[in-house]
N, C-alpha and C positions, 0 to 999 in steps of 0.2 A: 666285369669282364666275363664274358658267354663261354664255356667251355670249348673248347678246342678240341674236335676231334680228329685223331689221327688216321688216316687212310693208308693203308698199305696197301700197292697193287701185284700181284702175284703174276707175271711174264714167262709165260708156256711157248718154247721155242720148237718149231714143228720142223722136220727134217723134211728131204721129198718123203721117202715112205717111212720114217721111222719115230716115233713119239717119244719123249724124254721123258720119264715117268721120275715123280720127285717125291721120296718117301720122309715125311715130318716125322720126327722123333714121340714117343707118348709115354704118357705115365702115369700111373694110379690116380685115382680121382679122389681127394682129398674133399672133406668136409670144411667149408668158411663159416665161419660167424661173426658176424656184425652186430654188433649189441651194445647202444647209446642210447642210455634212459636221463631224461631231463627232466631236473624241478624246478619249478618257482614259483617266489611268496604269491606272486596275484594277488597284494594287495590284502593279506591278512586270508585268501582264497590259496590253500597252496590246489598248485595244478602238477600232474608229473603225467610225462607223455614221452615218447621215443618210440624204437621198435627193437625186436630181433630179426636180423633174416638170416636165415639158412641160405646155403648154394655150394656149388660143389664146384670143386675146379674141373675145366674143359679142356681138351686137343688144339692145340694149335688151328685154327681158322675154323674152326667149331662158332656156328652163326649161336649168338645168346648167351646166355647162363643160366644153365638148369638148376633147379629149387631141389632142397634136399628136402624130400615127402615122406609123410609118415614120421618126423618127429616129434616129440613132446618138450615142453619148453618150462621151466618154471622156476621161481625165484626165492629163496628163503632169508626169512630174517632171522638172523642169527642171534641177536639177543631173545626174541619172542621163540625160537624155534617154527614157527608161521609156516608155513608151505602156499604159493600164491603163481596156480598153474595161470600161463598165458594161456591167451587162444589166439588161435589161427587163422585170420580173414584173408589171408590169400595165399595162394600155396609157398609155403618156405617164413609165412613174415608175420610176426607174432606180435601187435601192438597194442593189445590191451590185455586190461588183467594184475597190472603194476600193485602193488606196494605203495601206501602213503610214506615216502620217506622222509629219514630223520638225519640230523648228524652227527658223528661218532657212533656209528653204529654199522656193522659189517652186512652185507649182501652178497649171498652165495647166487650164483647160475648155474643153473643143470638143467644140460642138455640133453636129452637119450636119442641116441639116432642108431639103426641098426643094430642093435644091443649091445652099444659103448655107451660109454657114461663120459661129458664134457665138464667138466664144472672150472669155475671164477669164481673169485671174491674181491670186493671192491668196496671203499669209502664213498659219500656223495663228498666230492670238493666242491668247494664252495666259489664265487663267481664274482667278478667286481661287477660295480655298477655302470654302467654306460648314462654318462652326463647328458647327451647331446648328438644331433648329427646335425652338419650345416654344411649346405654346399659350395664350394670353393669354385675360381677361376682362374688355377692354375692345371697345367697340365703335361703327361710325362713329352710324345711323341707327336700328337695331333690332336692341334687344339679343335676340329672340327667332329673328329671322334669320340673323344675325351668327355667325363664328367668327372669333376673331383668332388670327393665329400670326405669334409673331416671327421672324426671320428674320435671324443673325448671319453673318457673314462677315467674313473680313479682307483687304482690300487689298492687291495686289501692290507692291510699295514703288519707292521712287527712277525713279516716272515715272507721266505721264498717261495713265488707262487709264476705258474705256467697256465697260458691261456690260448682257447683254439677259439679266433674268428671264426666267424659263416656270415659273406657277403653275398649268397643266392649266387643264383646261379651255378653251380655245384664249386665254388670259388673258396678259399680255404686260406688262412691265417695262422700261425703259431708263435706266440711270443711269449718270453720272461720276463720278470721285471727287475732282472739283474742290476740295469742302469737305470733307472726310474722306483726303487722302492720306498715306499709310503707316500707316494705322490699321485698328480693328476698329469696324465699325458693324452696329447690331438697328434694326433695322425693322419694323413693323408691315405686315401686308398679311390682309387681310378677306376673308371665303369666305362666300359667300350661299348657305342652303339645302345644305350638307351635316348629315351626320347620323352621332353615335356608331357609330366602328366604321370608318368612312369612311376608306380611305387616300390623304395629300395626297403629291404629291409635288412638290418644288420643283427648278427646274435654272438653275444660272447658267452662260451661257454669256461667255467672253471675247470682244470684237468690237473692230475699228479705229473710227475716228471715222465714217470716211464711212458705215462702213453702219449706226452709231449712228445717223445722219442719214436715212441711208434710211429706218430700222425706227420714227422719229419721226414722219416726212411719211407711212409707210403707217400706222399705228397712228391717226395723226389724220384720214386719211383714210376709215379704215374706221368713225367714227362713232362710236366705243368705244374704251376699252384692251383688246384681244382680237381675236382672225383670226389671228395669227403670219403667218410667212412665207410657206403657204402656204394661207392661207384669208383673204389680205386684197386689196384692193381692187389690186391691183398695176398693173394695165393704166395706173394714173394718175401712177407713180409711175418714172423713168427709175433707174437702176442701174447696175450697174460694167461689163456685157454689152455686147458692139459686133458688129455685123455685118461683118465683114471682105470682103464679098462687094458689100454694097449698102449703103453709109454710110445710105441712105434710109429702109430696111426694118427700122430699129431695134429691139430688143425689149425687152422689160419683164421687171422681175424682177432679182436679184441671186445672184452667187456668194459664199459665204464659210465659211471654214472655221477653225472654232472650239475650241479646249480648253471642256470644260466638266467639273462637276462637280455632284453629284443628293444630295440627302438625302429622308427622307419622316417623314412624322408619320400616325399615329391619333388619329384626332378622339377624343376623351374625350365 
């Protein structure tokens, strides 16, 4: 399912000679952080990849979202005491420079932005495996729209565990395995407007409760199931981030650092 974007159109009523001037409310510009770092075995090859982006909240009909410049970004492992600065390849987004990570083992973020100090700490949770994708011929509304593809996995066993799909397309999933634990469950999930030939790819990522929580209140936030973590409404939504400098000056957005695992399908 392609993302939905919302259009709001703004209707300026003109008098014979006199203009209706319409004053939008405004408010400090607050620091967002987006910060989803991903591991996996790769086959005995671990690989760890994600990004940080900085951005700063905007004015009401303000075209974009401006990159929070001039900060530094870096990661410490908490059992080594390690220090492991990212860098910077485009203004605000900080994707390389990561940490081989481990499990059972704490990971701080600090942030420096303006001369406040952001810091998180977070577990890598751990991620089920994805069995399978195969595409069905069933469908919700319109069968000539419509692509179904299942979707199996099985359950990490002997405990409570919350997981975030990613169906591309900036399209987003969150479930528990409150009814299904230590088991294997297929799913259905629908693809609007793809075409034979078409490569899907699917990723589940492992997440703790709270940012299951978080990625619930953004995802409903954002109007849709779809934006992820970095294309959704964040500024509305508070996170695991603390300003260690100015309790006041809070920011938005979330750190978390995930096991995940990818399969993909061709659309028939």
């Amino acid at each position: 399912m392609r993302k939905i974007v919302a259009l709001f159109t703004l209707t300026i009523l003109f008098g014979c000679e006199d203009v209706i001037q319409v004053d939008f409310p405004t408010s400090e510009s607050r620091l967002v952080i987006d910060a989803l770092i991903g591991f996996n075995q790769s086959n005995g090859d671990p690989i760890v990849v994600g990004e940080v982006r900085l951005t700063l909240t905007a004015p009401f009909l303000r075209e974009g979202v401006p990159p929070a410049d001039n900060a530094t970004v870096e990661i410490i492992d908490e059992q080594t005491g390690q220090s492991y600065p990212l860098n910077e390849n485009e203004p605000g987004v900080f994707n390389t420079g990561f940490p081989d990570l481990q499990f059972d083992r704490n990971y701080t973020l600090i942030v420096t932005y303006q001369g406040e100090t952001y810091t998180a700490s977070e577990r890598l949770s751990a991620s089920p495996t994805l069995v399978g994708l195969e595409q069905g011929e069933d469908f919700l509304f319109d069968e000539e729209e419509e692509t179904e593809v299942l979707v199996t996995f099985t359950d990490i066993p002997n405990e409570r565990n919350h997981y975030l799909f990613s169906f591309g397309f900036d399209n987003f999933l969150v479930i528990d395995d409150e009814f299904f634990q230590d088991s294997q469950l297929t799913f259905s999930y629908f693809y609007e407007n793809v075409d034979p030939g078409d490569l899907l790819t699917v990723t589940v990522f492992g997440i703790d409760e709270r940012f299951a929580n978080f990625m619930e209140q953004a995802l409903t936030q954002s109007g849709e199931n779809g934006g992820g973590p970095f294309a959704l409404p964040t500024a509305m939504v508070r996170g695991n981030i603390i300003n260690n400098t100015n309790s006041d000056n809070f920011p938005f957005g979330y750190f978390a650092i995930s096991e995940f695992d990818v399969d993909f399908l061709t659309v028939e």
